[in-house]
C-alpha positions, 0 to 999 in steps of 0.5 A: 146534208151534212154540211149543215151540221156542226159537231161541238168538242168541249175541250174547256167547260168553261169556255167563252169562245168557239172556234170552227174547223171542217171535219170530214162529216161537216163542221166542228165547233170547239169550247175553249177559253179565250184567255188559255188561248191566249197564253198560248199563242201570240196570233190568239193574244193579237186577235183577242185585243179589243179592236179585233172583231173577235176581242169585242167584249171579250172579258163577257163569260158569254159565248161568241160567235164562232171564229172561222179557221176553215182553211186550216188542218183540222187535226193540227188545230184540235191538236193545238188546242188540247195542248192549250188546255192542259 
């Protein structure tokens, strides 16, 4: 069942946050860091604010849940996110 799989692509080490996307062959997990994240995108600077699920104790290095983007273009936000990253 390749449906219960999940890939992960490490595009910062050093990441605190997951983001999961739909790949042809099931889910794909990407490390980032909430805070480049951040400086990148307006919609990612909102959801990281403290009273948004995903801002919840977000200053903590430890890795959160994932954050669903299922419906989104999985190579659009791949994409977005190494640019993020450079």
């Amino acid at each position: 069942m390749a449906e219960d799989k999940a890939s992960l692509i490490s595009i910062n080490h050093n990441g605190n946050t997951l983001l999961e996307v739909s790949g042809p062959e099931g889910k794909i997990l990407l490390l980032l860091s909430s805070k480049v994240l951040t400086l990148a995108s307006p919609v990612f600077a909102a959801m990281f604010k403290s009273y948004f699920k995903e801002g919840l104790n977000n200053h903590s290095k430890s890795v959160k849940p994932p954050i669903p983007l299922l419906d989104d273009n999985t190579e659009a936000v791949i994409v977005l996110c190494n640019a993020s990253h450079l």
